[in-house]
N, C-alpha and C positions, 0 to 999 in steps of 0.2 A: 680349414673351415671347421667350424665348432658346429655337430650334430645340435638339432634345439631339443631333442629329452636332455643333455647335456647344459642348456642355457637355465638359467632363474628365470622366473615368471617377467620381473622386472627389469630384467636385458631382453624382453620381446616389444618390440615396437608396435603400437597398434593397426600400426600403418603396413606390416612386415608381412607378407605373405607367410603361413606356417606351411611345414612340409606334411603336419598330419592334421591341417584343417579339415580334412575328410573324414576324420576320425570324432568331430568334437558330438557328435547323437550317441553316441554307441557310453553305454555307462562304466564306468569306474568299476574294474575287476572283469569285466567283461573276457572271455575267452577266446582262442582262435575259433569257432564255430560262429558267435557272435558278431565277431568281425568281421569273418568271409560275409558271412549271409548278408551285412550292411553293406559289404560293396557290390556284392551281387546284386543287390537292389538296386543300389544308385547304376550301375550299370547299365542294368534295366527299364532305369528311367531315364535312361540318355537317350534310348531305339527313337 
């Protein structure tokens, strides 16, 4: 199985669930602090 950081943009089907669809808010350079706190938010917004 091919990790998708691994795939080109254009082997992503748009149709294809991504495994860091969760990830697409949080900006570009962003840090592990940045990141926890974006899922701890959506977390939060699951209750």
């Amino acid at each position: 199985m091919t990790n998708a950081a691994e795939r080109s943009p254009e082997s992503i089907d748009q149709n294809d669930e991504r495994d860091d669809a969760h990830l697409d808010d949080i900006e570009e350079g962003a840090g592990c602090t940045e990141i926890w706190e974006h899922l701890a938010e959506q977390r939060g917004d699951d209750d």
